[in-house]
N, C-alpha and C positions, 0 to 999 in steps of 0.2 A: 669315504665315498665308496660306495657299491660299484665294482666294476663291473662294466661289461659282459654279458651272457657270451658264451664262445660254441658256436656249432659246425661240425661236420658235414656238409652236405658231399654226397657222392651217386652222381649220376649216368647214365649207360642208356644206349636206343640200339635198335637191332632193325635190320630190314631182312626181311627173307626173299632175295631177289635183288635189291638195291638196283633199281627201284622195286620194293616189294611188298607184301603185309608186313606192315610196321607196328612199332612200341615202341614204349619207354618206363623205365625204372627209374626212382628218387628214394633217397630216403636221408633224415637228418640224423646224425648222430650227435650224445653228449660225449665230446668229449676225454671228459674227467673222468665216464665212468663206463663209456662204451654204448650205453643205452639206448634202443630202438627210440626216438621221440615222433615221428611221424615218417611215413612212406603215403610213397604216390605213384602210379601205375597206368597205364592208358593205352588201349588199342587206337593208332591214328589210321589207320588205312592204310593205302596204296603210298610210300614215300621214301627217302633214300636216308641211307646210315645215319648221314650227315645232318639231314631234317627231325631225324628222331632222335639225336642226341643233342640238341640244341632243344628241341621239346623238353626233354627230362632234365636238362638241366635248368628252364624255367620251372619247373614243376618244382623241381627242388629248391630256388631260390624260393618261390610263391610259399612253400610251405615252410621254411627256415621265417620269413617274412611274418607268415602268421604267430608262430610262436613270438616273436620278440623282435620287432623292426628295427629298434638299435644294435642288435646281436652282430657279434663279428662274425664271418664265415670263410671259412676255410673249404674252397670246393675241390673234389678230389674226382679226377675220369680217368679214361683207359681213352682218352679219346687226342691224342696229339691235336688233331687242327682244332681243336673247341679251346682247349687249353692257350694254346699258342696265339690266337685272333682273340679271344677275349681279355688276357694279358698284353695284348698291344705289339707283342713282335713279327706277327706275321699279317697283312694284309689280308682282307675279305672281300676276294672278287665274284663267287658268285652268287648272282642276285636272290637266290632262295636263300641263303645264308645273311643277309644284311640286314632283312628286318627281325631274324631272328633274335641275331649278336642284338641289334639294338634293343631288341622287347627286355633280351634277358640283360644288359646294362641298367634298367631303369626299374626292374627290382627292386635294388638294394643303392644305395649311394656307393659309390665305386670305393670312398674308401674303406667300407663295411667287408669287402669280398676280396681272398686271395684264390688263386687257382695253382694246383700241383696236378703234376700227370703221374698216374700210378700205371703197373702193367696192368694186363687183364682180371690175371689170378689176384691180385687186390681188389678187386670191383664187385665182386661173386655177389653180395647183395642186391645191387642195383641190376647188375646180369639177372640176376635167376627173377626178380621184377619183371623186366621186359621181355623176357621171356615168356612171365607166367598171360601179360599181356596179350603178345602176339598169337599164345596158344589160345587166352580166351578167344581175341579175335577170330581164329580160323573154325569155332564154334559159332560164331554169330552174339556173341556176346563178351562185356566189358568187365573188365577185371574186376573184384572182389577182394577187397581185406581181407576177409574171414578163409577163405580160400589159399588165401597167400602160405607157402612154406620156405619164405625168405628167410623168414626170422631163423632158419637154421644159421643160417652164415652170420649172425650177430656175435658170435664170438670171439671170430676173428678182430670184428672190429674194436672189442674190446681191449685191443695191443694198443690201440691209440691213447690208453687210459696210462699205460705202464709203458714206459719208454725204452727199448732196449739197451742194453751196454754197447756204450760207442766203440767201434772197431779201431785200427791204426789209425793215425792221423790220414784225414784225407778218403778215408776209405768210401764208398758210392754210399754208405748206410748211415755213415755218422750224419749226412745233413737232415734225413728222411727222422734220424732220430731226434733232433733239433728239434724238429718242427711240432715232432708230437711232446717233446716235453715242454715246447711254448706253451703249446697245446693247454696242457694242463696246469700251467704256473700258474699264480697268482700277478705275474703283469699286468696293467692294465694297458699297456704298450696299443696304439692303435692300428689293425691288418691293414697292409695296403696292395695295391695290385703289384704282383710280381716283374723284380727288377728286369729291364731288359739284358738279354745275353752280356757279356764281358768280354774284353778284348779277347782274341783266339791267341792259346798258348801255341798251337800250332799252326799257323799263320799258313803256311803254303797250302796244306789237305785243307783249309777251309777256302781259300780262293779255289781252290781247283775242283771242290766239291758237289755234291748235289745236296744241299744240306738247304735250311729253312726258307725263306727268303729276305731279303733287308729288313730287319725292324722299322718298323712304320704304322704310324697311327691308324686303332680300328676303327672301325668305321662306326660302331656304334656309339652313341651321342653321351654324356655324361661328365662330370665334375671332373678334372685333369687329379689323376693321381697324386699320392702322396709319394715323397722317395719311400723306396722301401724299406724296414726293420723292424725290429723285434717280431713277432713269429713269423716273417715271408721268410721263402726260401734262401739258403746259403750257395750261390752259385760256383763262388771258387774256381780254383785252376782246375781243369777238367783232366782226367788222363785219358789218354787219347791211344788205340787201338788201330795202328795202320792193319787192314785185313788181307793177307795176301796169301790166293791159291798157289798150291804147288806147282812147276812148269809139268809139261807132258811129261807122261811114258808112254809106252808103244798100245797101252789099251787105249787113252786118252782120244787119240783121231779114231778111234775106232766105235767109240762111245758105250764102252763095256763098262757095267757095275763094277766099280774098283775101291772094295772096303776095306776097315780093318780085318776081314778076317778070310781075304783072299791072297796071293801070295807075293806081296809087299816089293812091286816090282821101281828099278831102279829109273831117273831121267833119261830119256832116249836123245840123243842128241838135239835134238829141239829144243827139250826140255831143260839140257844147261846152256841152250842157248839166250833161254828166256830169261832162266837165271841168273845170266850174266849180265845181260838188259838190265832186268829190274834191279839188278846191288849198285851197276852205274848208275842211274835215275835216284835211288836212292842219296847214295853219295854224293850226289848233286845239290840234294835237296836239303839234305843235310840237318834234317829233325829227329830223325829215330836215334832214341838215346840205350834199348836194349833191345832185344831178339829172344822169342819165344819161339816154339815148333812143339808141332805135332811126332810122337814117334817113332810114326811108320819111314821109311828110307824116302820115300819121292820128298818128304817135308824136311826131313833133314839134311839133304844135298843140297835143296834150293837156300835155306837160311843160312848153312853155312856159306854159300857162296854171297852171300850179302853180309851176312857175319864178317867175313874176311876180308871184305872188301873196308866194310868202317870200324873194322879194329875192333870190333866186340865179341863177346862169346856166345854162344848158344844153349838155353836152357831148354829142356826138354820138357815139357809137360804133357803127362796122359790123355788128361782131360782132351784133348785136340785132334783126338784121333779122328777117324773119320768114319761113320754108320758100317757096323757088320751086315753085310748082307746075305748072309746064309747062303743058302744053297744058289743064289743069285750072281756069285762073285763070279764075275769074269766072262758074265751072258751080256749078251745085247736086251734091250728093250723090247726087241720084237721075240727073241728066243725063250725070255721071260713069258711073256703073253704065253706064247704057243705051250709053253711045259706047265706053268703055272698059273690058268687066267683068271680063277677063284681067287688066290690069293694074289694077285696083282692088284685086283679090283678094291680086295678090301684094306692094301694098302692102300691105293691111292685114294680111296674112300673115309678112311679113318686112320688121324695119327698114331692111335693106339695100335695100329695092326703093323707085324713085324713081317720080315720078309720070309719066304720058307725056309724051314730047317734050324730054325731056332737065333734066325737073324734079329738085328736091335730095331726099334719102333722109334717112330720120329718123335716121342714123347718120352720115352729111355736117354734120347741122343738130347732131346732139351735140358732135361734135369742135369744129366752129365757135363754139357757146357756152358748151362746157369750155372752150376756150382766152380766149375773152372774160370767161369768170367770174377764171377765174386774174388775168389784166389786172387787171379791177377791184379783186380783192381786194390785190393789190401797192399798187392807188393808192389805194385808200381803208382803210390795217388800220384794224381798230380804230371805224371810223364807221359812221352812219346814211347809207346813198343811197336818192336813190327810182330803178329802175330802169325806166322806163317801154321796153317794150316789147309784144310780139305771143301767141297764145295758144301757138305750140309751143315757143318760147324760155321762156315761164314754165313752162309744163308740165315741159321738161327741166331746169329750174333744181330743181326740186321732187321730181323723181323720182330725180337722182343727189345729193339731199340723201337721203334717203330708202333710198337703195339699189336701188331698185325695178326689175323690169326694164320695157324698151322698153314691152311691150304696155298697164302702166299709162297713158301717154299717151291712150288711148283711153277710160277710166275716170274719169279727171277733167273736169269742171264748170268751165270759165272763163269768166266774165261779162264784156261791155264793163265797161270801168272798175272792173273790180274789182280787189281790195287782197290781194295776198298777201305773205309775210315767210319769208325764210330766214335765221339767224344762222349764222356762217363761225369757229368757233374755231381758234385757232392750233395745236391739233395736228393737223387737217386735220379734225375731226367737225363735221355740221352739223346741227344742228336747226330743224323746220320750225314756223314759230311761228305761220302763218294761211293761208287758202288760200280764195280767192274771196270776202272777205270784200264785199257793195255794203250795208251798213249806214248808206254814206253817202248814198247815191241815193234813199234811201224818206224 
């Protein structure tokens, strides 16, 4: 018997404004061999992220569709809430959103189509689509095939062909690598909609957290799922990253740029008073199984003091350090401005711009704690850590869980000593379970 056709779809919308000039990008890939099979494009007008990413992702069922109605589909976004309501864990309360979820359920027969969330940088096809969209749009005219320079990034997609070598057991890569060497088996295993979340290994940071909301039925209409297996995602024990800023030093109330490469000032008494707080609170709570730190002194006084407190040691990792700020360190915000307002602007304008004097760029500080996350997740699958670090390293921990772009960093509230949580599942998805929580400080 002929198995089953198996296709990639992976889709992306962009709003410039939210609500803004809108698009969206589609495109289907083979599989087995990487191959561009169909793309889809579309200026919509005036509408929000969220509109135009439920767009592109009908586009790209509609076009998977055309090639082959029985085909299984594996759909792949940058887009958390599309993923998570279409999969059925998260609820779809607002009303622009429900006839979309249902248009794009009825597609495809529900057990035809699984969904995974990838970060952004995996998406860059259907990105530079709705892009190329949007930009048509603000010409007064609709995108074009022939025009398209998507087709650069089809090589990347070509990794979906060729599965990488599985990391340590457990490690956040090894499920993502599962998937694509289903991908390309010969099973004829049938896709089903991805399982709902799994018990929490860390039970308290998910009660206490801000994390998804109850799994519960989407709203959009179709055939009750199949359980999940053979190529849906491998959910597993997640390891879990308690996120916790350093307590004050004496710049902290004063709201001074305080980098790696300004002069690595100690807790000011405040600051092991928070310390002390949060190792009790921990202790209490009683999940964190090791202790990582950043290796500037504010990070390493606060860990060990929680270190010490639950009988564990403290590892030291680079990666965790926290943003050099050049010629910046130890200025206020406003003294900034007035010395430097060129290059203030075109940092706060663009992640690639570093601070004066040969400071790190918030795109330097991602790479550096992408690659430290990876680390840790290798050496701890499956566990609770506490990650005692700095506010830009927790910020980026939080926002490429998230999906979120760069400018989010700017948006978020990080408190001395305060408690935040990301869980790391083994098909590469992350859920963010708290964020700033100082519930222990008061």
């Amino acid at each position: 018997m002929q198995r089953p056709l198996r296709f990639v779809v992976e889709a992306d919308g962009g709003s410039r404004g939210n609500p803004g000039p809108a698009g969206y990008g589609s495109v289907v890939l083979d599989p087995a061999t990487g191959e561009t099979l169909a793309e889809r494009a579309e200026y919509i007008g005036v509408a929000t992220n969220n509109v135009a990413e439920y767009k592109g992702l009908i586009a790209g069922l509609k076009a998977a569709r055309e090639l082959a109605p029985d085909a299984q589909v594996l759909v792949r976004m940058d887009s958390k809430l599309v993923v998570e309501q279409m999969s059925g864990r998260w609820k779809i309360k607002h009303p622009d959103m429900k006839p979309l979820a249902a248009e794009a359920a009825t597609v495809l027969p529900r057990s035809q189509v699984t969904y995974q969330w990838i970060p952004r940088e995996q998406n860059k096809h259907a990105d530079r689509l709705a892009n190329e969209a949007m930009d048509a749009g603000k010409h007064g005219r609709q995108w074009e095939p022939s025009a398209s320079t998507a087709v650069f990034d089809r090589g990347a997609a070509r990794a979906l062909a060729t599965p990488p070598a599985a990391g340590p057991p457990g490690d956040a890569a090894a499920g993502a690598a599962a998937v694509r060497a289903a991908l390309a088996s010969a099973s004829g295993t049938t896709a089903s909609a991805a399982a709902s979340a799994p018990a929490e290994a860390d039970t308290l940071f998910a009660a206490e957290g801000s994390g998804p909301p109850e799994p519960a039925p989407a709203a959009a209409p179709g055939p009750t799922a199949a359980p999940a297996s053979g190529w849906g995602p491998d959910m597993g024990t997640p390891a879990t990253f308690v996120l916790l800023r350093h307590g004050e030093t004496a710049l902290t109330p004063q709201k001074r740029f305080s980098g790696s490469g300004g002069t690595d000032p100690e807790l000011s008494p405040a600051g092991r008073r928070q310390a002390a707080a949060v190792a009790e609170a921990l202790a209490t709570r009683g999940t964190v199984q090791a202790v990582v730190s950043s290796p500037l002194r504010r990070c390493r006084e606060t860990a060990q003091a929680v270190a010490d407190r639950l009988g564990l040691a403290v590892v030291v990792e680079d990666g965790l350090r926290e943003t050099d700020f050049g010629a910046w360190e130890g200025l206020t915000f406003g003294e900034v401005r007035e010395r430097f307002p060129d290059d203030l602007q075109a940092w706060l304008d663009s992640p690639k711009a570093a601070p004066t004097g040969g400071g790190e760029s918030f795109s330097a500080v991602t790479r550096r704690v992408s690659a430290t996350r990876d680390r840790l997740l290798a050496a701890y699958a499956g566990r609770t850590v506490l990650v005692v670090t700095h506010v830009t390293p927790v910020k980026t921990l939080v926002r490429l869980a998230l999906g979120a772009p760069p400018e989010s960093l700017f948006r978020m509230e990080l408190s001395a000593a305060s408690l935040s949580a990301v869980a790391y599942y083994a098909d590469g998805n992350a859920s963010v379970r708290l964020l700033n929580d100082t519930s222990h400080l008061r």
